[in-house]
C-alpha positions in Angstrom: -8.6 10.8 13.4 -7.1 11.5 9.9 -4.7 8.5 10.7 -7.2 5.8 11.4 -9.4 7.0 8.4 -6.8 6.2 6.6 -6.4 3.5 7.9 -9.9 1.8 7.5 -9.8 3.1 3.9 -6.7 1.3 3.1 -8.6 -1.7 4.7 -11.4 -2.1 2.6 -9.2 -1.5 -0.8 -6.4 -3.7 -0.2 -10.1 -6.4 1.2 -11.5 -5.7 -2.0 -8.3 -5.8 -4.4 -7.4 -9.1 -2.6 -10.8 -10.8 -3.4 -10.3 -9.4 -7.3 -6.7 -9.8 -8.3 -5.1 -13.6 -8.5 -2.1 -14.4 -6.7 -3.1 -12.5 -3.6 -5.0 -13.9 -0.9 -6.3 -12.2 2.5 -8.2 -14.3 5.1 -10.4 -11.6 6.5 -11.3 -8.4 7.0 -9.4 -8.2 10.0 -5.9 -9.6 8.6 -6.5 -6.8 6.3 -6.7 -4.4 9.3 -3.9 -5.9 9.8 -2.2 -5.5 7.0 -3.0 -1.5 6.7 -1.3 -1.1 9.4 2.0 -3.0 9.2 2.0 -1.6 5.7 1.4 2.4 7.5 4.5 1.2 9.7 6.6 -0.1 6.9 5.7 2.9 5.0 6.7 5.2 8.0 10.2 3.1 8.2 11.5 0.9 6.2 10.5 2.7 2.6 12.5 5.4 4.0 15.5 3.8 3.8 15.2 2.0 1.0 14.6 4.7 -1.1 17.8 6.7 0.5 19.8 3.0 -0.4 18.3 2.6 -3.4 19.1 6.8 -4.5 20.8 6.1 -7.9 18.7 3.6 -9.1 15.3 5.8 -8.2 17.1 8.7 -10.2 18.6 6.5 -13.3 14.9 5.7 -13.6 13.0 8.9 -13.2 11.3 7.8 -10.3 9.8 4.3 -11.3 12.5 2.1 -9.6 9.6 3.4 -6.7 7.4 1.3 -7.3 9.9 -2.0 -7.3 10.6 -0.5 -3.6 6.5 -0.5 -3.1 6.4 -4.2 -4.2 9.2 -4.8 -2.0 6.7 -3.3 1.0 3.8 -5.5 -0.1 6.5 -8.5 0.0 7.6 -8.0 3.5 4.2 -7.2 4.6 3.5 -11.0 3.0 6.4 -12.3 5.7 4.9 -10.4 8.4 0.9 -10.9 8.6 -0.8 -14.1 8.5 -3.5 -14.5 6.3 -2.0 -12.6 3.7 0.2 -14.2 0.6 1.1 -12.6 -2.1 2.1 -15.4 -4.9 5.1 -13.8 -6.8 6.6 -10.0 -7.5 4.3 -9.6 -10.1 1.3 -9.8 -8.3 2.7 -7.8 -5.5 4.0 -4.8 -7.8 0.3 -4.8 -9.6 -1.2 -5.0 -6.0 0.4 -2.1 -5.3 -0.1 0.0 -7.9 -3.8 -0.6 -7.8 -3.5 -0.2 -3.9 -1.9 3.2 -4.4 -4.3 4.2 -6.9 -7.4 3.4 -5.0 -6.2 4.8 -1.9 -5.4 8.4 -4.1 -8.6 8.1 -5.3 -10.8 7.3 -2.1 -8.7 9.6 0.1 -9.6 12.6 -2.4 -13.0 12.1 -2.7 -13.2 11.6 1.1 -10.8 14.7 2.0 -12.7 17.4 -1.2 -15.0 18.8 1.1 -12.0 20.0 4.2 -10.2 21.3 1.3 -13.0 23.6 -0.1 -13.5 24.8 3.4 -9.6 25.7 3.7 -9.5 27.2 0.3 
């Protein structure tokens, strides 16, 4: 359950970030169904390893070569859905970043009350 809540939430953000930001483009709300979950399965296995390739580089930078990788996500996720485009790097890395902020953000405020309880 937590899974697909997160899921639809990443749905609706990367929908609403798409109709905001220039230089990306989403069809509907399904492709961005879509997208939320080839992104989920590129997050599960391909960041993975490109954070173990990319090791040195990740620790040179304290930690911000991390969000080239997420860019690099976003980019394959362009080549894999249809009805997404993502114009250049640029717009994918600020994509991204807003994407993983908003998430953060919605997934607190939807998750505060199940951590009072536990606490």
């Amino acid at each position: 359950m937590n899974f697909l809540l997160r899921i639809l939430i990443t749905t609706v953000n990367a929908f609403v970030l798409a109709h905001i930001l220039p230089g990306i483009k989403l069809d509907s709300i399904f492709t961005a169904l879509v997208l939320a979950v080839v992104l989920a399965l590129l997050d599960a296995i391909v960041k993975p390893l490109l954070i173990l390739l990319t090791l040195p580089a990740t620790i040179l930078t304290l930690g911000l070569f991390l969000f080239v990788i997420n860019a690099c996500i976003i980019l394959i996720a362009d080549h894999f859905v249809n009805g997404f485009k993502v114009e250049t790097f640029w717009h994918a890395l600020f994509f991204s970043i807003l994407l993983s902020f908003l998430n953060s953000f919605v997934h607190k405020r939807a998750f505060a009350e199940k951590e009072k309880e536990a606490g």
